[in-house]
N, C-alpha and C positions, 0 to 999 in steps of 0.2 A: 133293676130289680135284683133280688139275691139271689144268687146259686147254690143249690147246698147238694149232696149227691147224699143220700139217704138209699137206696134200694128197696132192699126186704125188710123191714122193721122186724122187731121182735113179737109184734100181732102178727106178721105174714102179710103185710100190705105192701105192696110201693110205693111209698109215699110223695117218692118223687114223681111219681107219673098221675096220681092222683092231685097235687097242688097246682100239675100243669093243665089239668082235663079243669079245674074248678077255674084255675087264671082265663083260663078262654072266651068262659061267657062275662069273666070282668073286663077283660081287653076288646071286646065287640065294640061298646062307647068307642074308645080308642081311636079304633081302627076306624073308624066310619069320620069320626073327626082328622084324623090323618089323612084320607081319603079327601076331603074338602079340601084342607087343604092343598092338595098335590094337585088336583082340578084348575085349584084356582093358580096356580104353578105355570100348568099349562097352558092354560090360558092368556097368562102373562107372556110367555113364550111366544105363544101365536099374535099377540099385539105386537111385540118386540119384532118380530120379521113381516110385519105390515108396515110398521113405519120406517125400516131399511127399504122398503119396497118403494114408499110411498119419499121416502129422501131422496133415494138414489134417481129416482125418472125425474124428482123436482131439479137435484141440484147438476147434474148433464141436461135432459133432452131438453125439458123446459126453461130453466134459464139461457141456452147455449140459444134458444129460440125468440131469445130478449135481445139480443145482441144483434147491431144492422150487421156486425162480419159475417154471421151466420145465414140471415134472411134475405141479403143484398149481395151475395159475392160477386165479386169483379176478377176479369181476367184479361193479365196484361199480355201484349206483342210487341217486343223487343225487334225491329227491322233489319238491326245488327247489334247484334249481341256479345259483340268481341270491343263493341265502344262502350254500350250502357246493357244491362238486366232490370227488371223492373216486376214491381207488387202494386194490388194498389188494397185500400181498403175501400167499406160502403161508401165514405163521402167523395169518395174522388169520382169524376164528372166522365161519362162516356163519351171523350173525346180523342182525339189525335195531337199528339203533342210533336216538336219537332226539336233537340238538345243536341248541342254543337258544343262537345270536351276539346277547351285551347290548354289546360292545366289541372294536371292531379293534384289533389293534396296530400302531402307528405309528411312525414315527422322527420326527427335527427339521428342521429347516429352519431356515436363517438366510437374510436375503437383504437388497439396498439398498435404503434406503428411499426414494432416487430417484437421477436420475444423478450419478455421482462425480465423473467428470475436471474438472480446474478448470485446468489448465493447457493449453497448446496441441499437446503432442504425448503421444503415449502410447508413447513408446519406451522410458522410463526410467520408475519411481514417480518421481524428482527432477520430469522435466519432466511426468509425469502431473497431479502432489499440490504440487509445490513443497517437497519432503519432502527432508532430505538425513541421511546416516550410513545405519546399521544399524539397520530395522527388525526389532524383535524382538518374538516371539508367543511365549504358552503356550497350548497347547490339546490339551485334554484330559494336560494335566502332559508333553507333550512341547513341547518346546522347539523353534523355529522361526524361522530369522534368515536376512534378505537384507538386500542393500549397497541400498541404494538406485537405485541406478546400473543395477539390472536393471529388466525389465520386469515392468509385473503377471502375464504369463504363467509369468516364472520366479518369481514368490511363488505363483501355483498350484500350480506344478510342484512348489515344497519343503512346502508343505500337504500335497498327496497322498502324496508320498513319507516323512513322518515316521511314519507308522501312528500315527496319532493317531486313527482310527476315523471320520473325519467325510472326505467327499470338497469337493475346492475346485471353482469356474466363473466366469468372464468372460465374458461375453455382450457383446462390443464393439459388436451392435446396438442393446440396451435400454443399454448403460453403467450395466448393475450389478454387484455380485459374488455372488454364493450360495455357500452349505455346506450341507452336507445329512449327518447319518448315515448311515453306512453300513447301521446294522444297527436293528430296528425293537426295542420293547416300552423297557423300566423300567429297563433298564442303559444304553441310548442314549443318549448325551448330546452339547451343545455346550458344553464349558464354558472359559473364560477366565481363570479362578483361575490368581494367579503371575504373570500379563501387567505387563510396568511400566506406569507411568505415561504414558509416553510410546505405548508401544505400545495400553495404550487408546484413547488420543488418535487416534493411526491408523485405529482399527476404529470408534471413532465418528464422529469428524471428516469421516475421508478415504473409507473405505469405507463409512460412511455405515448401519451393522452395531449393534444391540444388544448390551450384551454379559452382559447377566444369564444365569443358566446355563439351560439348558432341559431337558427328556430326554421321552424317545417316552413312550409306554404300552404296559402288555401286551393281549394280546386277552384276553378275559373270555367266557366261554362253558358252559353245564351239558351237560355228555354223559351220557346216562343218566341225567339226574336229580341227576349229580355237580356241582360249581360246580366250574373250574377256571380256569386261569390261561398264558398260553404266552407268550414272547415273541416268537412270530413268529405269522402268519396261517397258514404251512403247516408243520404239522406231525405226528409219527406218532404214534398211542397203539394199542396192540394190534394191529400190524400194516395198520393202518387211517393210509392219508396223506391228510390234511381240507385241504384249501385253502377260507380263509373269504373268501369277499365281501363281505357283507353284513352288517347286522343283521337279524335272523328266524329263524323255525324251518324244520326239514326231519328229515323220517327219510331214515338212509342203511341202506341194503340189500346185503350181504357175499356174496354167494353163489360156487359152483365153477363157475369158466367150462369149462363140457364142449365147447365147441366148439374153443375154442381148445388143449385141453388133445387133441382130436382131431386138431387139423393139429399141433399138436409132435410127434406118437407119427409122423403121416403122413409128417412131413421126416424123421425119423430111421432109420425105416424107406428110405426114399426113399435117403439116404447110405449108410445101412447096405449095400444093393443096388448102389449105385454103385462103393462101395468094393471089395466082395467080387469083383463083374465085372471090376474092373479085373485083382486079383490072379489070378483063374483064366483070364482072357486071357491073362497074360503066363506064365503054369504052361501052359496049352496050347499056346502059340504055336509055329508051325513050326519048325524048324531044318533050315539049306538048309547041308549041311557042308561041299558044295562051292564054298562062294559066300564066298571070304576077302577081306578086306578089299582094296581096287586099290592101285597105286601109281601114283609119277604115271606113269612110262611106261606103264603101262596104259591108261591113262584118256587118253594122247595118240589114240590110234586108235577110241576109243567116242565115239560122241552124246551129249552131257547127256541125253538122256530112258534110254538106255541104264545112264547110272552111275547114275541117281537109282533106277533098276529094280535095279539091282546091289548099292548099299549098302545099300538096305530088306531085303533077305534076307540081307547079311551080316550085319547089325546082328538078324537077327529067331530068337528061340529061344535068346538066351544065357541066358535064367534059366527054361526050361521044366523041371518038375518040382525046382524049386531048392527047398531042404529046408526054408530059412528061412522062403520064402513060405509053401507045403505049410502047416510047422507052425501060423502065423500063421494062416489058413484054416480049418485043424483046429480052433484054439483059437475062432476068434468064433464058425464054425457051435457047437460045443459051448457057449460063453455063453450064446448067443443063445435055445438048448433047452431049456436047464437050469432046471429050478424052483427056485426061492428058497426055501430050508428056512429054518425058522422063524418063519416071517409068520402071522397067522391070516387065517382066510377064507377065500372059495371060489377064492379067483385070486391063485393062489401061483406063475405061468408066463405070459411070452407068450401061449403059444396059447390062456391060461385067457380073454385080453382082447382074443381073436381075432386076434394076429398069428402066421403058422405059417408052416411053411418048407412050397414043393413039390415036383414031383417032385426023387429024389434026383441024374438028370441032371442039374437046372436048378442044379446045386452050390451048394444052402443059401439061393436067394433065397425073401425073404420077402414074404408073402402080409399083408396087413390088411383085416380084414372091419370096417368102419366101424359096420355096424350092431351088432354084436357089442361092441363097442369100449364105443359109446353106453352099452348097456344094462350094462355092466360096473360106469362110471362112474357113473351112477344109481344101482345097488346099492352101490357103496362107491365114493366120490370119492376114497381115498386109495389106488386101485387101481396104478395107473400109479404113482405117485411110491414104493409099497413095492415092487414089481417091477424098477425101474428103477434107484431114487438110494440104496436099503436099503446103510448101510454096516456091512456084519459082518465078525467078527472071523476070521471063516473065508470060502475061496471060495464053499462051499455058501453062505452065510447073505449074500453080498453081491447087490447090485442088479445085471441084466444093465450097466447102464452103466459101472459101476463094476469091474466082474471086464472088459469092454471098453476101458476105462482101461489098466489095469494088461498086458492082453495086447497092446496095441499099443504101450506103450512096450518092450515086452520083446522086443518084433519090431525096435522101431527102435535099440534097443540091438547086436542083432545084426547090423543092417545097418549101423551104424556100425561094430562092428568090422571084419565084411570088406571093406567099402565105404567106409567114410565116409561123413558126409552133404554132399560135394561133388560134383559131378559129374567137376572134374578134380582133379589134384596139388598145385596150386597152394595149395590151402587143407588139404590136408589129405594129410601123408606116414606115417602111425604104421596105417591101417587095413593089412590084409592085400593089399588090390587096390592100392595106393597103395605099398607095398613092391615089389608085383612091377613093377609100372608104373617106378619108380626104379630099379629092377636091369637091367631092359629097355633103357632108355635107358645106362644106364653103356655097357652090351656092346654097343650097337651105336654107342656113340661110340668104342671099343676099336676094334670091328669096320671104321667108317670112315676110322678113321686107315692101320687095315690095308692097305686098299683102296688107300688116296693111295700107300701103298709100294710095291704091289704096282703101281698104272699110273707110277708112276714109273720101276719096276725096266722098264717093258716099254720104253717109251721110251726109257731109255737105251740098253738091248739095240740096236733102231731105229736109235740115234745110231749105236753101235760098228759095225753092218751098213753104215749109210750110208758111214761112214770107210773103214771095208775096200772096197768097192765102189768109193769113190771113188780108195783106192789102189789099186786095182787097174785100176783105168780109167787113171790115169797111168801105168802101168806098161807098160799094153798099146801105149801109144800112143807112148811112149820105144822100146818093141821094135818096134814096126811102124817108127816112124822110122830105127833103126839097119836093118833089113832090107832096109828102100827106099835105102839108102844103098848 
């Protein structure tokens, strides 16, 4: 709208204070529409940190609760741990294994057989080696070529980058070179086959390098009484990961880690609690209807501790009893209840493995009896992981985790439609709150423009009063002068 600084007129009005007292009751519309808007803002806002809430317990507690590593863990016993270390995951079998290390697997090494440089500066291979053109390698049947003119650090550099399987090294303290395989056991190799004439001449002469071929070995080891073969030290057979050290024997020991399979059920529950609180806070929450968003001329005449008091109740109660939450609600307490049809066994539910919901005030938080938990998992280790990660072909036959899955993405689907998962417009104009939010703002830039016409028309008015006034002050003052005459 225009500015114009007018004061005292030549009537004795203020005209600027008078154009602002008449804009007030035009700007009321305005305001109340700007207000809607900023509601429906909020609102947005309070969707946007619903479905952070509702992502965040989906994509940790609840999928981590799909997973048999989660629901099934195992816990290994190493008998000597200076021959074998050991993991296992859910499929490996709670048994006693017995591995006898006759052979580590190894890779190669190449390295100088004493100091290289013969020349006085190591800037170039030229001034390094006295070497000049293009030095060119095969190794491992990749091909490999530097100008001479570079340094030994750039023949490192194009060693490592050929994936040729062997890593390069310069040690500028010892002034040797080394190679190493990358990778250990019977397929490992250094090999130099195809290198010219000249380029061997380099790897022995200069880099002072063997160049017969070489290659690692596999690890050699009987599990169970089996002979096998691996090409690495660590590796998994039956859901069992063996990391060998040594040569010698050890039994290794598989069993269901129930404690640990106690604290996962413990944190799930734990989020599960957090989550639910959160949504039935914001389904309860007050709403203050007479508490609408300020503007800024409001907020000219209040205290910040006053508008901080002010926006918390505006902002507070836009999604109490909201349908989406509600249902969302509805739906976990009812997963969370619900028995798994078709499992066998005695603990075919939650509560069968001591976790139960309390009073029905307490809106569906759950209870876990630890001791109850224990003694479930002792009778069937596979308690928890068929209760929880069971994926059937129907909602009955699925795992609380997995029917919890599927019910909060179907929440958060819904909150993207009306909401989006932004908190403002900017990112996101296609949800239903993001539609009105844009409608809002067109009308009251309509509205605005109105406004500027509308304090212009008054000022003008203003101007045309000032002119008549002022004609008529000359006028009066022409007649007084002819009278005195």
């Amino acid at each position: 709208m225009a500015i114009r600084t007018y004061g005292l007129s030549g009537s004795g009005m203020d005209v600027d204070q008078l154009v602002k007292d008449m804009m007030k009751a035009q700007r009321t519309s305005y305001d109340k529409t700007w207000q809607k808007k900023t509601q429906i803002e909020y609102k947005k806002a309070d969707y946007n940190s619903m479905y952070t809430t509702l992502r965040d317990f989906r994509n940790n507690a609840v999928f981590n609760n799909k997973l048999q590593s989660t629901v099934m863990p195992k816990k290994v016993t190493a008998a000597n741990e200076t021959v074998v270390t050991a993991s296992a995951n859910s499929e490996a079998a709670n048994v006693s294994h017995t591995i006898e290390v006759t052979e580590l697997a190894s890779g190669v090494t190449k390295s100088s057989s004493a100091s290289i440089t013969t020349g006085d500066s190591k800037d170039t291979l030229s001034t390094q080696f006295g070497v000049s053109g293009m030095i060119d390698l095969k190794i491992n049947d990749k091909a490999i070529s530097v100008d001479s003119g570079k340094s030994i650090y750039e023949l490192v550099s194009a060693i490592n980058n050929a994936d040729a399987g062997v890593k390069a090294n310069y040690d500028a303290t010892l002034d040797r070179f080394f190679l190493y395989s990358k990778n250990t056991g019977a397929e490992a190799k250094i090999d130099f086959t195809g290198t010219s004439e000249a380029g061997n001449s380099f790897l022995t002469d200069k880099l002072k390098l063997t160049t017969e071929k070489v290659s690692g070995k596999d690890s050699e080891f009987t599990l169970d009484g089996v002979p096998l073969t691996q090409s690495s030290n660590n590796f998994t057979i039956s859901g069992v990961t063996y990391n060998l050290k040594t040569k010698g024997t050890s039994n290794v020991s598989v069993s269901a880690d129930n404690d640990k399979a106690i604290a996962n059920v413990k944190a799930f529950v734990e989020a599960y609690n957090t989550t639910l609180n959160t949504l039935n806070t914001k389904l309860k929450e007050t709403k203050y209807s007479d508490y609408l968003p300020l503007t800024t001329e409001q907020k000219t005449d209040m205290k910040d501790t006053e508008i901080t008091e002010w926006e918390k109740r505006a902002k507070s109660g836009l999604l109490r009893r909201d349908p989406i939450l509600q249902d969302a609600v509805y739906k976990m307490r009812n997963d969370a209840v619900t028995p798994v049809s078709g499992i066998s066994g005695s603990y075919t539910s939650l509560a069968s493995i001591g976790v139960t919901t309390g009073d029905y005030s307490e809106g569906g938080k759950l209870y876990l009896d630890e001791t109850k938990l224990k003694q479930a998992l002792e009778a069937d280790p596979d308690a928890v992981s068929k209760i929880l990660s069971t994926a059937g072909d129907t909602r009955e036959k699925q795992g609380v985790a997995v029917r919890l899955y599927d019910t909060l993405k179907s929440a958060m689907d819904k909150i993207t439609a009306e909401a989006g998962f932004s908190g403002t417009v900017e990112d996101d104009s296609k949800s239903a709150l993001a539609k009105r939010i844009i409608s809002y703002n067109k009308e009251l830039t309509r509205m605005n423009d109105r406004l500027g016409d509308i304090e212009k028309r008054y000022y003008k008015q203003f101007d045309a009063m000032e002119a008549a006034l002022s004609k008529m002050s000359q006028q009066s003052s022409w007649l007084s002068q002819q009278l005195g005459q």
